[in-house]
N, C-alpha and C positions, 0 to 999 in steps of 0.2 A: 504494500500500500504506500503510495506515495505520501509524500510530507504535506498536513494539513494547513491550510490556511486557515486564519482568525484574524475576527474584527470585532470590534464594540461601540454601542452608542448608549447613550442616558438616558434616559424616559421617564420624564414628572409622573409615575406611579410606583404606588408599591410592586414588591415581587411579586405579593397574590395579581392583583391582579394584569400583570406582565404575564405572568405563569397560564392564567387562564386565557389568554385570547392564543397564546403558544399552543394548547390543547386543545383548542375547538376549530377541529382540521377542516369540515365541513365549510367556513370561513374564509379560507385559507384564499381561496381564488378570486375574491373580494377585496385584498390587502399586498398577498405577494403576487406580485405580476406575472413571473413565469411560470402560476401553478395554475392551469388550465383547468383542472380536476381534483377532486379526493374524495376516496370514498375508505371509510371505515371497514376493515372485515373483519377487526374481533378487536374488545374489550376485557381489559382486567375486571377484578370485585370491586375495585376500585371505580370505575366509569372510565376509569382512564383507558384511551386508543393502546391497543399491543400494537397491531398492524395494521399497515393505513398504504393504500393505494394510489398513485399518483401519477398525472400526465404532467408533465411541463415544456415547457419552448423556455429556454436561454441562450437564445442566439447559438451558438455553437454548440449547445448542448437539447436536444429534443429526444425527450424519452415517456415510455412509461413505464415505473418502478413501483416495487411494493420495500417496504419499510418496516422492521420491528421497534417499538421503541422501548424504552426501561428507565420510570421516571422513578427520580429519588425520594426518599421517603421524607426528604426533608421540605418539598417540594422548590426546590432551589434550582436544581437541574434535572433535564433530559435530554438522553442521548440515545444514537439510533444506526443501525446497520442496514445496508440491505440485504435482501431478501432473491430477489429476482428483480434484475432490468432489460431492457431490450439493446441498448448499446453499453450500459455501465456493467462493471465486472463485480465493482466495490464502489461502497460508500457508508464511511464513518461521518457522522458529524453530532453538534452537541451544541444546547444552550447554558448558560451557565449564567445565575442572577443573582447578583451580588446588591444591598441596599438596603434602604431605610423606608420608613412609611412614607413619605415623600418621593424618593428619587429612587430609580432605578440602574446599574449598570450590565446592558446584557451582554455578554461575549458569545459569538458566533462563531464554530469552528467548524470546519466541512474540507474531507478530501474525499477527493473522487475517482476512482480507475478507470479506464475505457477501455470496450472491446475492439476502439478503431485507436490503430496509431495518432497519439496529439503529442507535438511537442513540449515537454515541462512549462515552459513560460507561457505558452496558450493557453495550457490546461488551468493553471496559477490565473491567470487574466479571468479565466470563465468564470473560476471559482470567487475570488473577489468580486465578481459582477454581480454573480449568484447572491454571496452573503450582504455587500452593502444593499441592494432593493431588497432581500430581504429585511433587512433591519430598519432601513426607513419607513419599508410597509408596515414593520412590526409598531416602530415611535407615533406612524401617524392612526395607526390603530388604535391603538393602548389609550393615546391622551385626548383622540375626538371622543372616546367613549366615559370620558371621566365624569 
């Protein structure tokens, strides 16, 4: 598996509810741009998504992939493996919420494998493209719903 990339932004809310708009996949297509699709196929006793189904377009990257995820019991973090994709071989990635009742810091980590040859720095570019809309989609989520 290649070397993950990570980024982070701040988000005027707590971690609860940072943590919650993270979990509610169904959404998802609503907020992060390159998620066409998500469909739930199975929950923990918890409510919480195990495996979550997903189409995306990020420019160089279009796939559909399925996801395990494994949130922490501290609800702080969750992190996720794939499952099956159509051109991905692997993919690790992980939120991780760090903060106060007020302010949020989320960290964004995600690497990716490909079943088609990408060169490192392209792969690194998509990946970064990937995680900042995500995270902006994530801040401008989190704080229009305060």
């Amino acid at each position: 598996m290649a070397d993950a990339t990570t980024s982070s932004i701040t988000i005027a809310a707590p971690p609860e509810r940072v943590m919650a708009v993270i979990a509610d996949f169904p959404a998802y297509p609503d907020w992060a741009s390159q998620v066409k699709s998500v469909e739930v196929l199975s929950s923990g006793s918890d409510g919480r998504a195990e495996r979550v189904r997903f189409t995306m377009d990020a420019g160089p990257i279009k796939d559909s992939y399925t996801l395990d995820y494994t949130w922490a019991p501290d609800g702080r973090s969750v992190s996720w493996t794939l499952v099956k994709g159509q051109i991905q071989k692997a993919q690790n990635g992980s939120y991780t919420l760090a903060g106060t009742a007020g302010e949020t810091t989320v960290t964004y980590s995600l690497a990716v494998d490909l079943n088609i040859p990408m060169i490192g720095m392209l792969r690194r570019k998509a990946e970064k493209v990937i995680i900042d809309t995500a995270l902006k989609g994530l801040k401008r989520r989190v704080e229009s719903t305060s």
